[in-house]
C-alpha positions as a printed Julia matrix, in Angstrom:
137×3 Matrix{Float64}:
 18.17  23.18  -63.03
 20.12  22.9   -59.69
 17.12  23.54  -57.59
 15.33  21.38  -59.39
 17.94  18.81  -58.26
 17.5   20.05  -54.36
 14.04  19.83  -54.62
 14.32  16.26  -55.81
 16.71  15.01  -53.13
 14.71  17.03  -50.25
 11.3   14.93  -51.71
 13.36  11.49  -51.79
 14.4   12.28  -47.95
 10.71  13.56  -47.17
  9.35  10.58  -48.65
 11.67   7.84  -46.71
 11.32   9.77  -43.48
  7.61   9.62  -43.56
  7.66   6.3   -44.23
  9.99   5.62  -41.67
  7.74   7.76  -39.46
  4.64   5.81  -39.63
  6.4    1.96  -39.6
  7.48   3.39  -35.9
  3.94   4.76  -35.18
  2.78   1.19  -36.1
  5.24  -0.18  -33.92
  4.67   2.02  -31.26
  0.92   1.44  -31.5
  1.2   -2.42  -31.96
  4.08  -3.69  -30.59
  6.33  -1.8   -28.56
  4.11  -1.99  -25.16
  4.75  -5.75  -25.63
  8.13  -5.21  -25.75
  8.59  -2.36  -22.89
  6.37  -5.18  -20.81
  9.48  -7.98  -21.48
 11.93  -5.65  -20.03
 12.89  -5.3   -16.33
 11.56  -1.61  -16.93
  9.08  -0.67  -13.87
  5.93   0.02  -15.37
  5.84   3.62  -14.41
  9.03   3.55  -16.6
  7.28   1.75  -19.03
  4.71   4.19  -19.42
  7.55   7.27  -19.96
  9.15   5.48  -22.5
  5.9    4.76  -24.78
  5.1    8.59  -24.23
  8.79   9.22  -24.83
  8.56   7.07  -28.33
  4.72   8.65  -29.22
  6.79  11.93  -28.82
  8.94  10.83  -31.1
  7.25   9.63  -33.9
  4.36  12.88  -33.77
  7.38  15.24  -34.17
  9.46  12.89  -36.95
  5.82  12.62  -39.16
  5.46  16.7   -38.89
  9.11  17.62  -39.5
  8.73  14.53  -42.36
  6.11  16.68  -44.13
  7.79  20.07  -43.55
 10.67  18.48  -45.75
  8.09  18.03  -48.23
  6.08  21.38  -48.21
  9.85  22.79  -48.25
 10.92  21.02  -51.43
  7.77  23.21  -52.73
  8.4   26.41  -51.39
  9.75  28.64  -53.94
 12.62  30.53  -51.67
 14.83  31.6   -54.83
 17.99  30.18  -53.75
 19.23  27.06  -53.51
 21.2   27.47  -50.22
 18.31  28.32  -48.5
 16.4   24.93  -49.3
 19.72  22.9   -48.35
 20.51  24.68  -45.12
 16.59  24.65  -44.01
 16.42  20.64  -44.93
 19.87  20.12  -43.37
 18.25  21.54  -39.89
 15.6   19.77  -40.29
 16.56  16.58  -41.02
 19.17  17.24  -38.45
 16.7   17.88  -35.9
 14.75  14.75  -36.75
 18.33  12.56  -36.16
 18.28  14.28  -33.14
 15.22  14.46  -31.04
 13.36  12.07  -32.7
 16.58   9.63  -32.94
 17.55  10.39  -29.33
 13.95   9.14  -28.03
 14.48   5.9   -30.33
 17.1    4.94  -28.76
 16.48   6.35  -25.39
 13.53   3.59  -25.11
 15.04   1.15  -27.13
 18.89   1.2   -25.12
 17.16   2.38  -21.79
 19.65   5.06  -21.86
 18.37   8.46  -19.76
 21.53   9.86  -21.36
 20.9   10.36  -24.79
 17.61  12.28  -23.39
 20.28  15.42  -23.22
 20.54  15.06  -26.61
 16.95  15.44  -27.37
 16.55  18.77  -26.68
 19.61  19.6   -29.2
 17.19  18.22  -32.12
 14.99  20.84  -30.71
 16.99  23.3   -31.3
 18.4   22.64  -35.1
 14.32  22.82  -35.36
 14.08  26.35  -34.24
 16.91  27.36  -36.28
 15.98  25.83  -39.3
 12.47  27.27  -39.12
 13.55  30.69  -37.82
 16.06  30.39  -41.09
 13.11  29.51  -43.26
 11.4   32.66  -42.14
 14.24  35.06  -43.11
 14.15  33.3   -46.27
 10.77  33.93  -46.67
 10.33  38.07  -45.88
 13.39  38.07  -48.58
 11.56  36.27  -51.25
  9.7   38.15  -53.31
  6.35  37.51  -54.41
């Protein structure tokens, strides 16, 4: 009954962050080049931060959809789910956050945070993997 409860909440997150995910790809695709170009941003600058953004928005979609392939996985205890989502979603708030507002505040600074995301990633997924060679079939 509990999981079932996890699995719900981990869906509902899944489902907003993918959403969330693609408005910012159609931003990023329709309108943020117009806004980079009414900044006092160099366009070599310019041209980082839409990568920078891009970046962001490929990794938040595919970490969006791992939240919803995990919500499926049957791992057999409920702590696993939560701690694997946790670092995940974490990681999106991170990296994909930290780009966000890197382009958006033109702040180099929060770039040091990026990489932080990155790594709540690679724990969560490393976690998942334990999980998994414990579960059995």
């Amino acid at each position: 009954m509990k999981e079932r409860q996890i699995e719900k909440k981990i869906t509902l997150v899944a489902g907003f962050s993918g959403a969330l995910a693609v408005i910012l790809g159609a931003y990023s695709a329709h309108g943020l080049e117009n806004y980079l170009a009414s900044t006092e941003l160099d366009p070599e600058t310019q041209v980082r931060r839409l990568s920078q953004f891009e970046t962001g928005v490929r990794y938040h979609l595919f970490h969006s959809l791992v939240l919803l392939v995990l919500a499926a996985l049957p791992l057999g205890e409920d702590r696993a789910k939560r701690n694997v989502s946790r670092l995940i979603f974490l990681g999106l708030v991170m990296f994909s956050g930290s780009l966000y507002l890197l382009v958006f505040l033109n702040l180099p600074i929060l770039g040091a945070i990026t990489p932080i995301g990155g790594l709540c990633w690679i724990t969560g997924w490393i976690y998942l993997s334990t999980f998994g060679m414990k579960t059995k079939a």
